[in-house]
BAFI-3210 file (N, C-alpha, C; in Angstrom, 3 decimals, decimal comma, padded with zeros to 6 digits):
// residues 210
n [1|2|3|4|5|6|7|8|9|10|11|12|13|14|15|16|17|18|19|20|21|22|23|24|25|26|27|28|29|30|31|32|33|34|35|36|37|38|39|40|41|42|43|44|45|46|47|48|49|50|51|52|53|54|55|56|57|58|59|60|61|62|63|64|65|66|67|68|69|70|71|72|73|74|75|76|77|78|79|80|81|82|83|84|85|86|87|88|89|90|91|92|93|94|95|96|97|98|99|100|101|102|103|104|105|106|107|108|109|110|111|112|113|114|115|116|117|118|119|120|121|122|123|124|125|126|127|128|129|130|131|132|133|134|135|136|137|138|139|140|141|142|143|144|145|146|147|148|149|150|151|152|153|154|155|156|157|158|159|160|161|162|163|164|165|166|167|168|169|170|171|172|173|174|175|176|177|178|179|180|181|182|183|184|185|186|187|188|189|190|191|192|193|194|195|196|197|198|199|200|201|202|203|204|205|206|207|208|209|210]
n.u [-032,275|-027,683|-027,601|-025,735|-026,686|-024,032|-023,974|-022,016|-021,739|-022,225|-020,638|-021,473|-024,668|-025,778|-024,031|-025,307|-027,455|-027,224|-026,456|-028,421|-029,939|-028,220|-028,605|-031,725|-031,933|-030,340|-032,024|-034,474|-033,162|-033,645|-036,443|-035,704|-033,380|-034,269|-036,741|-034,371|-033,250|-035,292|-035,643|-036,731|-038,755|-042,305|-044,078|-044,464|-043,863|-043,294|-040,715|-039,210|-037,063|-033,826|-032,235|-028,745|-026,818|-024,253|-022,682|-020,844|-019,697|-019,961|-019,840|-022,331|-025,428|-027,272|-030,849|-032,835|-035,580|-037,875|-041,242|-042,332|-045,173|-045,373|-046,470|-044,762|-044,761|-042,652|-042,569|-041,366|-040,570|-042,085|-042,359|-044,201|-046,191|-047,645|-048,385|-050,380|-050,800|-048,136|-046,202|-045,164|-041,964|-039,103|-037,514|-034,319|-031,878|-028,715|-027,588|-025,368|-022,331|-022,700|-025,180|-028,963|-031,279|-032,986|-035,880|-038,402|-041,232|-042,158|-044,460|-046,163|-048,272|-051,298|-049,988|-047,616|-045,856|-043,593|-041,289|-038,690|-036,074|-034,547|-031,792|-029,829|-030,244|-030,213|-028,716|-028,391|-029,335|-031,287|-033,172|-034,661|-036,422|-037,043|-037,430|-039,394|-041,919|-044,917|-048,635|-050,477|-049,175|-048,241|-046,249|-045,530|-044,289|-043,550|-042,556|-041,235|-039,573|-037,845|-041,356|-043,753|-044,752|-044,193|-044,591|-047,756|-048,961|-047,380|-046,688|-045,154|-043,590|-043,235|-041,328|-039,400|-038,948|-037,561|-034,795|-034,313|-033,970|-036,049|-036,800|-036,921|-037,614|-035,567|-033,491|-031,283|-030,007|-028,468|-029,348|-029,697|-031,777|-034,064|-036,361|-037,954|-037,585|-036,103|-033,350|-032,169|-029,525|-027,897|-026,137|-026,201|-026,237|-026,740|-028,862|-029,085|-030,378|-031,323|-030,097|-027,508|-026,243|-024,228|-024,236|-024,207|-026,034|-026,709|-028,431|-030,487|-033,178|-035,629|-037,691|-040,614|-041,748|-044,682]
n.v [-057,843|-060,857|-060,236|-061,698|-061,353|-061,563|-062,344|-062,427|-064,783|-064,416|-064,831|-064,323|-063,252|-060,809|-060,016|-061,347|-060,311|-057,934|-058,713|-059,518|-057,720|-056,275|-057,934|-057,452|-055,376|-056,902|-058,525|-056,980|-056,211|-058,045|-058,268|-056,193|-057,075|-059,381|-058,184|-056,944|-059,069|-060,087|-058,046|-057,185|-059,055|-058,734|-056,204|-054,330|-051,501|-050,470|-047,868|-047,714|-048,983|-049,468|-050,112|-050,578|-050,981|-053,139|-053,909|-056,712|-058,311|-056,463|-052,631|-051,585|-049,760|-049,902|-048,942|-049,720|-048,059|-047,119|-049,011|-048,201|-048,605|-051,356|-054,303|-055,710|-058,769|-060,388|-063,325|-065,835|-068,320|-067,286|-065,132|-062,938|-060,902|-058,481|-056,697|-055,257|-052,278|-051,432|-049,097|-047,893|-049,610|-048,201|-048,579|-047,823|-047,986|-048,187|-048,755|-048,679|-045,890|-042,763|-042,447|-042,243|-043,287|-046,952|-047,063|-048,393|-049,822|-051,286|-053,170|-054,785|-057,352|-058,295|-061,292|-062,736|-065,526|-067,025|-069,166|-068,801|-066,994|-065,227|-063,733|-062,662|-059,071|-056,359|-056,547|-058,333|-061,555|-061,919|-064,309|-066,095|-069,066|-068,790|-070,343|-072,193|-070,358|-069,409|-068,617|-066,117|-063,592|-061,508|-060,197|-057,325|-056,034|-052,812|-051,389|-047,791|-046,143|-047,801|-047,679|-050,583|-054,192|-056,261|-059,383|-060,280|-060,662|-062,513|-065,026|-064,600|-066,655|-068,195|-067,061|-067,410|-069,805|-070,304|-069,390|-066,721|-063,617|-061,859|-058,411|-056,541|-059,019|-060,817|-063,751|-063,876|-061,522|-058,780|-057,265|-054,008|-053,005|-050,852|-049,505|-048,625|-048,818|-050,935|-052,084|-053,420|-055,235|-056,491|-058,419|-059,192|-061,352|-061,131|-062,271|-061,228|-063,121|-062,207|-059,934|-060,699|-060,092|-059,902|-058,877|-057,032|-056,737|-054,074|-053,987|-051,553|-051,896|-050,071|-050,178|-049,296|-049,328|-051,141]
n.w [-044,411|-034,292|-030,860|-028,812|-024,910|-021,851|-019,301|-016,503|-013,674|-010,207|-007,348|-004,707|-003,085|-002,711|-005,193|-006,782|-007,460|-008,316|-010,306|-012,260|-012,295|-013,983|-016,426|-016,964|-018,638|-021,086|-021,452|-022,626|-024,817|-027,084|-028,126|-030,041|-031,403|-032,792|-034,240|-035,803|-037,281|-038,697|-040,361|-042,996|-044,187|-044,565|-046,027|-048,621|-051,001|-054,514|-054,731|-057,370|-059,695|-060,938|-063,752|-065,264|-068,319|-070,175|-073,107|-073,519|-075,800|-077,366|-078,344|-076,444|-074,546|-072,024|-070,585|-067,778|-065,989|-063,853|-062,881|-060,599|-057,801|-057,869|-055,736|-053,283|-050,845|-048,582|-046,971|-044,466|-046,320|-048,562|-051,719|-052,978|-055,101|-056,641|-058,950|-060,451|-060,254|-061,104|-062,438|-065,644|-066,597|-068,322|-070,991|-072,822|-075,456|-076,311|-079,437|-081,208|-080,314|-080,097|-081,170|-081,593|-079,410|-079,414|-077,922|-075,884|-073,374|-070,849|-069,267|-066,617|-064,927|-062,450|-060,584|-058,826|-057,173|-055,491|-054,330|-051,684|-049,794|-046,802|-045,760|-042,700|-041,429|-041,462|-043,214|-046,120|-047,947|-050,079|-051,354|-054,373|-055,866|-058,690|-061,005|-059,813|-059,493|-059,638|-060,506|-062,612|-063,356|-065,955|-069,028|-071,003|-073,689|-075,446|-078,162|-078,860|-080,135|-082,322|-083,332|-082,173|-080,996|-078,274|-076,673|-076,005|-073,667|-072,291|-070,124|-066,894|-065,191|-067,121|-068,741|-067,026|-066,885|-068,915|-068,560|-068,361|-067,246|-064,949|-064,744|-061,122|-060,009|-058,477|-058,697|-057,158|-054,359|-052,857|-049,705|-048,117|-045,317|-043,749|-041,244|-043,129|-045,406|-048,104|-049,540|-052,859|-054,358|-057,386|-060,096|-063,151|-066,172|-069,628|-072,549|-075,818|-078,631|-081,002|-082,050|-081,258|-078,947|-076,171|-072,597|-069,471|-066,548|-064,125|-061,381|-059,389|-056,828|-055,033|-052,422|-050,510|-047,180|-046,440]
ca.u [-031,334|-028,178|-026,586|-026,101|-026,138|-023,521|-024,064|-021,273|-022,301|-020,784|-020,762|-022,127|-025,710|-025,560|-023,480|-025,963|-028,746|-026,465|-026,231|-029,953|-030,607|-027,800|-029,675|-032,771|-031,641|-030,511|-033,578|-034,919|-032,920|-033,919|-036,895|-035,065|-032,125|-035,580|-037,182|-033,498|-033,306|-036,911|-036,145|-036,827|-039,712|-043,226|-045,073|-043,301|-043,888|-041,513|-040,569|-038,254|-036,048|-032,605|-031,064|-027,918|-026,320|-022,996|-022,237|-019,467|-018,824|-019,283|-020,331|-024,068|-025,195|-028,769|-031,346|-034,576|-036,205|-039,127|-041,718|-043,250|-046,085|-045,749|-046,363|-044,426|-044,856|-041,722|-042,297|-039,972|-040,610|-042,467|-042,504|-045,804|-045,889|-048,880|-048,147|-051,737|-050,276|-047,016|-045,871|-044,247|-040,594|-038,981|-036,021|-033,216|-030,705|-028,408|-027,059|-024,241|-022,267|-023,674|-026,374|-030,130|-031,621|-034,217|-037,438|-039,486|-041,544|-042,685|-045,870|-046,585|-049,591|-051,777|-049,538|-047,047|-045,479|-041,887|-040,299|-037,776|-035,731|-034,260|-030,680|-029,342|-030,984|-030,269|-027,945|-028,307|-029,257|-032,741|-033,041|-036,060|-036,696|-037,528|-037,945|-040,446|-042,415|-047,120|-049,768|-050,684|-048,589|-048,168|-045,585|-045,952|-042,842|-043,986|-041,737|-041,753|-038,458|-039,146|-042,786|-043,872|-045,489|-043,794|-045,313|-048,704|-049,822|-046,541|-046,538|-043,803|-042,983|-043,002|-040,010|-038,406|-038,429|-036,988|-033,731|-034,739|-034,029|-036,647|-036,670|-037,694|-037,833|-033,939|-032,950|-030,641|-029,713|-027,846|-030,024|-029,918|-032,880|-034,575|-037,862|-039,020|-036,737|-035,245|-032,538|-031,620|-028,782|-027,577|-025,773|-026,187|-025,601|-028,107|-028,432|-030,237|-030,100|-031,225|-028,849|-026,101|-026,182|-024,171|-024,201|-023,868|-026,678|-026,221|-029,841|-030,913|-034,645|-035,692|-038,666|-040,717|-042,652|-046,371]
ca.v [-057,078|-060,646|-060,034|-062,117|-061,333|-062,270|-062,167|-063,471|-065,097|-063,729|-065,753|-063,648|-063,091|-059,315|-059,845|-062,191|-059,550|-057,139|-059,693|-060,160|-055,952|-056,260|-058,505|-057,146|-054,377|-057,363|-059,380|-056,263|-056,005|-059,207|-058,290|-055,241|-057,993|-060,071|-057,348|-056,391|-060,070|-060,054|-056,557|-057,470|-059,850|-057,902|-055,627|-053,379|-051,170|-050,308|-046,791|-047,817|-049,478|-048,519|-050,785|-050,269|-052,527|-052,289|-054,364|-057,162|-058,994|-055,301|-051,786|-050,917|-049,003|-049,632|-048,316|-049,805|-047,102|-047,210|-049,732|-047,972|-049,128|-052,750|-054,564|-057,278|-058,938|-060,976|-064,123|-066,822|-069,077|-067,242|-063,776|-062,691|-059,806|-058,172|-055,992|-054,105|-051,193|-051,233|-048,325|-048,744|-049,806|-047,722|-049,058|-047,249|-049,194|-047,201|-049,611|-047,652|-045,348|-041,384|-042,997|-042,029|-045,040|-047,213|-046,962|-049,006|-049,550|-052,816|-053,373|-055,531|-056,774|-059,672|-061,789|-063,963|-066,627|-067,436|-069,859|-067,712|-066,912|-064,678|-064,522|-061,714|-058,632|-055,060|-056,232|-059,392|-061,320|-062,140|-065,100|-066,353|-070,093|-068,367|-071,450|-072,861|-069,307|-069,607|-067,189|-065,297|-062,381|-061,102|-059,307|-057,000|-055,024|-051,977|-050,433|-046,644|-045,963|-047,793|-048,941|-051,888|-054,643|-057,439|-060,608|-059,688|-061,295|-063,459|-065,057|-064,500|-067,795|-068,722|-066,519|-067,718|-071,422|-069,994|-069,185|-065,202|-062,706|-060,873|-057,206|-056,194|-060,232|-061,535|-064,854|-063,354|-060,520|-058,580|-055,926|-053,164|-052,599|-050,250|-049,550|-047,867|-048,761|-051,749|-051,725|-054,670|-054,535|-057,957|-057,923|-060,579|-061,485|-061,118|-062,443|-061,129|-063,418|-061,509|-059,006|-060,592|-059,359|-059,909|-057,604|-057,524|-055,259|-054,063|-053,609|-051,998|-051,869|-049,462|-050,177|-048,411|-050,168|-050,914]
ca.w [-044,677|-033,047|-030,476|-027,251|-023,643|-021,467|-017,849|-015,211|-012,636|-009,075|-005,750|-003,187|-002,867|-002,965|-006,361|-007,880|-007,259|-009,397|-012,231|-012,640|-012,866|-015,620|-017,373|-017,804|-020,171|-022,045|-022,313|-023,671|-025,789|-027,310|-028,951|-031,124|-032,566|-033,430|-035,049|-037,065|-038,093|-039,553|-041,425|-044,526|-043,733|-044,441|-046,867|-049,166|-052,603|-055,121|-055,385|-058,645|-060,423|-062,115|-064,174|-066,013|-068,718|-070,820|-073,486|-073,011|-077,042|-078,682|-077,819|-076,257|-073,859|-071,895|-069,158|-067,142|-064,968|-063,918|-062,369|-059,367|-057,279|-057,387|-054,557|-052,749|-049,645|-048,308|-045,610|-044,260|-046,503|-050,059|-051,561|-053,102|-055,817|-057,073|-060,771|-061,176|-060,228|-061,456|-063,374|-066,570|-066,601|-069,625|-071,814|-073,529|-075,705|-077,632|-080,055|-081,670|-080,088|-080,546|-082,354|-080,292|-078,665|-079,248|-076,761|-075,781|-072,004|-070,350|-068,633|-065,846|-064,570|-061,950|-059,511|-058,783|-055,998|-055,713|-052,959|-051,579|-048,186|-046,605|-044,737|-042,558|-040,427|-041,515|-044,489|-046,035|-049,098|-050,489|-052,653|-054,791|-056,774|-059,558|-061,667|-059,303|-059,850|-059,811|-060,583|-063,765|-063,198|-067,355|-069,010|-071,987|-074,282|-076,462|-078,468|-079,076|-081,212|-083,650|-082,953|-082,341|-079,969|-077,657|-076,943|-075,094|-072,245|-071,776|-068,563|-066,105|-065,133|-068,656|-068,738|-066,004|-067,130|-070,389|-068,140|-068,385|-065,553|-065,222|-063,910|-060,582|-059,605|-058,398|-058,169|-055,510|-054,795|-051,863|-049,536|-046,940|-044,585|-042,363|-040,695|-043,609|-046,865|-048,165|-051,146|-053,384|-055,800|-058,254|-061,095|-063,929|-067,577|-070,131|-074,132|-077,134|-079,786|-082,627|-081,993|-080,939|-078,203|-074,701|-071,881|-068,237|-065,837|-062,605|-060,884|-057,880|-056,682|-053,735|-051,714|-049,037|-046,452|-046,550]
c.u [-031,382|-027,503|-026,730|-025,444|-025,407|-023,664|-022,879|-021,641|-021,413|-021,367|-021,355|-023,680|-026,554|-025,230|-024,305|-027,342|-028,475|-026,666|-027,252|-030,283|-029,810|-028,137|-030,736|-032,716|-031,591|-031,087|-034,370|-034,735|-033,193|-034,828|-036,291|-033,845|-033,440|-035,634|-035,778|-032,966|-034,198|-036,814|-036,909|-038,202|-041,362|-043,927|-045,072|-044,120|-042,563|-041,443|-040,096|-037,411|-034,924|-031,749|-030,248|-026,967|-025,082|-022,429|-021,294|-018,958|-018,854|-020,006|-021,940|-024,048|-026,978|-029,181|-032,357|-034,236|-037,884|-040,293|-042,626|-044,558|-046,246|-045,817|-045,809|-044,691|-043,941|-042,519|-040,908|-039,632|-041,066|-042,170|-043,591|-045,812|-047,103|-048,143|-049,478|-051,314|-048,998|-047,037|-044,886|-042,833|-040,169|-037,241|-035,493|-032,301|-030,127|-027,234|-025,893|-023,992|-022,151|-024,802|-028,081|-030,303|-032,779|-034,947|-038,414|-040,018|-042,088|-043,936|-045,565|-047,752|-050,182|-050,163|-048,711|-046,032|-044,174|-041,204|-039,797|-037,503|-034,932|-032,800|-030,317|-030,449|-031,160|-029,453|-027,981|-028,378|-030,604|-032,430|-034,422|-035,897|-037,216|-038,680|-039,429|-042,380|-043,917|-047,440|-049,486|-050,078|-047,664|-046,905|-045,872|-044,677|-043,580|-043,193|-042,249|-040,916|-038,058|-040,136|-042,930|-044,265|-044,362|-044,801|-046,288|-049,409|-048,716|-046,916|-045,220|-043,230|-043,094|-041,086|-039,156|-038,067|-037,781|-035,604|-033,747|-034,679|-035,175|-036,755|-036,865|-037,664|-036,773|-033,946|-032,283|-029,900|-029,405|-029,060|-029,462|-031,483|-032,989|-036,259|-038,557|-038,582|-035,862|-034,779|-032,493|-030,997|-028,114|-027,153|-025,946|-025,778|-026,737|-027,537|-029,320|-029,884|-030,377|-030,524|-027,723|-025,254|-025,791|-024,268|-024,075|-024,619|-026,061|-027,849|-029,866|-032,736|-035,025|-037,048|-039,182|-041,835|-044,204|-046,552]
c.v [-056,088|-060,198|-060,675|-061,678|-062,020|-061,832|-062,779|-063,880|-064,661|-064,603|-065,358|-063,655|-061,822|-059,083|-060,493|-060,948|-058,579|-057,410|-059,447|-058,612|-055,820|-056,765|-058,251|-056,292|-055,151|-058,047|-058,803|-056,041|-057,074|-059,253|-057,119|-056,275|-058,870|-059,510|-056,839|-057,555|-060,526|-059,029|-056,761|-058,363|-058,503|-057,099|-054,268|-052,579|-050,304|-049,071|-046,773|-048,592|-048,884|-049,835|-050,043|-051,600|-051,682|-053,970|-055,765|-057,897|-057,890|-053,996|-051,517|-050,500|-049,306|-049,375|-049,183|-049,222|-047,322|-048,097|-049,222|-048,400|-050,536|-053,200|-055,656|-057,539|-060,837|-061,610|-065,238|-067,428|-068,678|-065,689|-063,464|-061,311|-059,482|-056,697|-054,492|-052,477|-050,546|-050,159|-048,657|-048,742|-049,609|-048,114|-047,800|-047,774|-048,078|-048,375|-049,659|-046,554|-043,973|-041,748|-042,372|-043,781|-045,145|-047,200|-047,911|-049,208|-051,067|-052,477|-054,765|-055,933|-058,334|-059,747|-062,924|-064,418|-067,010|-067,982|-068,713|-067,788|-065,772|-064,234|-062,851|-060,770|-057,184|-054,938|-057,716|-060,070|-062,426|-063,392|-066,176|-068,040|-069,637|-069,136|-072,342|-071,896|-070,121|-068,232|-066,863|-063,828|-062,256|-060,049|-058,742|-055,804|-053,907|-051,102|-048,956|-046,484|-046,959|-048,309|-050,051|-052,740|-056,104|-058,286|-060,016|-060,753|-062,358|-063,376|-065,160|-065,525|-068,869|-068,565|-067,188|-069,240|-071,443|-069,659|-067,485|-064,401|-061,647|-059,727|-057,310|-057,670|-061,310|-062,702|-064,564|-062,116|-059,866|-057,057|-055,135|-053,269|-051,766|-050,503|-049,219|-047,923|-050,380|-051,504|-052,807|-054,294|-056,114|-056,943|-058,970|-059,685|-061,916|-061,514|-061,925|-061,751|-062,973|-060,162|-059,577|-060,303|-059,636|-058,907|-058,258|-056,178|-055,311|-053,534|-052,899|-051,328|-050,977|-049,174|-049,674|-049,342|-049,863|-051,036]
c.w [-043,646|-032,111|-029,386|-026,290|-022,857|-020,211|-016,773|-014,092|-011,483|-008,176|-004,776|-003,848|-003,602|-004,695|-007,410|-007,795|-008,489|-010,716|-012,635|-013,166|-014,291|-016,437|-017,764|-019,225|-021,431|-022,718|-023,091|-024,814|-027,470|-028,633|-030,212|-031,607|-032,858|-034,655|-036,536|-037,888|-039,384|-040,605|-042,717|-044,999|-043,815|-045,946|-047,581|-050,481|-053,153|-055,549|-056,453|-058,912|-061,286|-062,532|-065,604|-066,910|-069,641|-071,508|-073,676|-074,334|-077,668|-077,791|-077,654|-074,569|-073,220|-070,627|-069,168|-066,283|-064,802|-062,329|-060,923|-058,912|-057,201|-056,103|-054,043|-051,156|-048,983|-046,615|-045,399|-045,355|-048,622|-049,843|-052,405|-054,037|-056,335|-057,645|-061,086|-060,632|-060,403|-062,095|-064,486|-066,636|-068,405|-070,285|-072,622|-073,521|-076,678|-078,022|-080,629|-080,958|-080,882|-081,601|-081,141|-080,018|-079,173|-077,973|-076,606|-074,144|-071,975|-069,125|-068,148|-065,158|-063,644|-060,825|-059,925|-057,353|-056,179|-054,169|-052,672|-050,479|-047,859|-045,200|-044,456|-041,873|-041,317|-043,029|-044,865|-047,068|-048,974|-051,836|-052,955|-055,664|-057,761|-060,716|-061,539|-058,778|-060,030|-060,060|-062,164|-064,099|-065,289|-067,994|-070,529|-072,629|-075,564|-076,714|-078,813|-080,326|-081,428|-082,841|-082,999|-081,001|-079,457|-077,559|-075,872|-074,724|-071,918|-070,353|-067,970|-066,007|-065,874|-069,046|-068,128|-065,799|-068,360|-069,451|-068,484|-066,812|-065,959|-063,868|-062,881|-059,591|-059,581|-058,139|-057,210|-055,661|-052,960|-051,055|-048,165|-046,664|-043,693|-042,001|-042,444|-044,988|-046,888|-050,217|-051,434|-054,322|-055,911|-059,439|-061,665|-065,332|-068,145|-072,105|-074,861|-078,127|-081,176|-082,579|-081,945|-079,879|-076,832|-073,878|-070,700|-067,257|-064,663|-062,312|-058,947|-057,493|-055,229|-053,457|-050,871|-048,253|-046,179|-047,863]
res [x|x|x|x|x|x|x|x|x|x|x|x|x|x|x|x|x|x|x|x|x|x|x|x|x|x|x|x|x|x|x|x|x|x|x|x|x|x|x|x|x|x|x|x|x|x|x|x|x|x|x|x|x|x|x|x|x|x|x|x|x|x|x|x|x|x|x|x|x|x|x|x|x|x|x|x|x|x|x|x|x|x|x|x|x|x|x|x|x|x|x|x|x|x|x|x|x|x|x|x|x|x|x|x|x|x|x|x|x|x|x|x|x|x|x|x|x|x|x|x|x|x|x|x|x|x|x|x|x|x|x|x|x|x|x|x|x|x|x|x|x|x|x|x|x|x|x|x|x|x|x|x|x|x|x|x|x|x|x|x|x|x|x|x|x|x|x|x|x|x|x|x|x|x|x|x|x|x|x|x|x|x|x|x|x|x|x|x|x|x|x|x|x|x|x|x|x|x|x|x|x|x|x|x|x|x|x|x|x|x]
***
C-alpha cells in the first residue's frame, strides 16, 4: 500500500553522451519505486483498531476499539501474527435505541499463519486465505454488562473455517502506506444468530512499523 524511465536515443555522439547522464538519475530512481512497491511488506504493530457496526434487519448500534500491541509481520507470500501482547479489544452493542450497552472485551493470545499477498505500493490492497489459517493463536470473549464468559481458548482458525470474520485479521482489505504507518480499512457483513442479528461493520486497523 513504479515508474519507468524513458530515455531517447539521439544520433550524434555528443547527444548520446547527454542521454546516458539523463539516465542515471533514473536508475536511481529505481530502487525508491522498489522500496514504494514493497511498502507494506515487513514488520509492523498495531496501534488500534476501530470498528463500527450498524444494524441492517432492525435497529443496533456497535463498537470494537481496542487491540494494541499485536504484532504482524507481512511477506510476499504469508503474513505472520503474534497476539501475546495484544491489548484487549473492547465491545459496545447497544441493542435498543437510548437503552446503555452491553460490554464485553476480547482477548487474544499465541500465533497465527495466513497465506496472503499483497498488490500495490503506497496504496493498495492486502489480502489473506483466511480459511487456510495455522498456529494456535486463541481467542477469548468476556462479558462485563451483563457478566459472563465466551468460549475460552477458542482457536482462531477454528473460527475462520466456521465462515467468521475475525477482528484485526481481513480476508481483504484496502491499505495506505508509508515509511512508518500503514492503514487498512474493509467493510463486511456479520450474523448473530441468537439475536437475530444482521449488521454490516466498517473496520479500520492502524499500524506502526517495527
Amino acid at each position: 500500500m513504479a515508474s519507468r524511465a524513458v530515455v531517447t536515443s539521439l544520433v550524434s555522439t555528443l547527444a548520446m553522451g547527454a542521454a546516458l547522464a539523463v539516465a542515471a538519475p533514473a536508475q536511481a530512481a529505481e530502487p525508491q519505486a522498489a522500496q514504494a512497491k514493497q511498502c507494506a511488506l515487513g514488520k509492523w504493530t498495531l496501534v488500534g483498531i476501530n470498528a463500527q457496526s450498524t444494524g441492517t434487519n432492525r435497529w443496533y448500534k456497535g463498537s470494537r476499539t481496542g487491540g494494541g500491541g499485536a504484532k504482524l509481520t507481512i511477506t510476499k507470500t504469508k503474513s505472520y501474527y503474534n497476539f501475546d501482547k495484544s491489548a484487549r479489544i473492547w465491545e459496545l452493542d447497544y441493542l435498543k435505541k437510548g437503552h446503555k450497552p452491553n460490554k464485553a472485551y476480547d482477548i487474544y493470545r499465541k500465533n497465527l499463519a495466513i497465506p496472503s499477498s499483497v498488490t500495490g505500493g503506497g496504496k493498495g490492497v492486502f489480502a489473506s486465505k483466511t480459511r487456510a489459517a495455522t498456529g494456535n493463536a486463541t481467542f477469548k470473549s468476556v462479558g462485563v454488562v451483563p457478566p459472563g464468559g465466551g468460549p475460552s481458548g477458542s482457536l482462531v482458525k477454528a473460527l475462520f473455517k466456521r465462515g467468521i470474520d475475525v477482528i484485526q485479521v481481513p480476508a481483504k482489505a484496502g491499505f495506505t502506506c508509508t515509511k512508518t504507518r500503514l492503514v487498512w480499512k474493509r467493510s463486511y457483513n456479520w450474523y448473530n444468530p441468537s439475536a437475530n442479528l444482521h449488521a454490516k461493520a466498517v473496520e479500520t486497523a492502524t499500524w506502526r512499523r517495527g
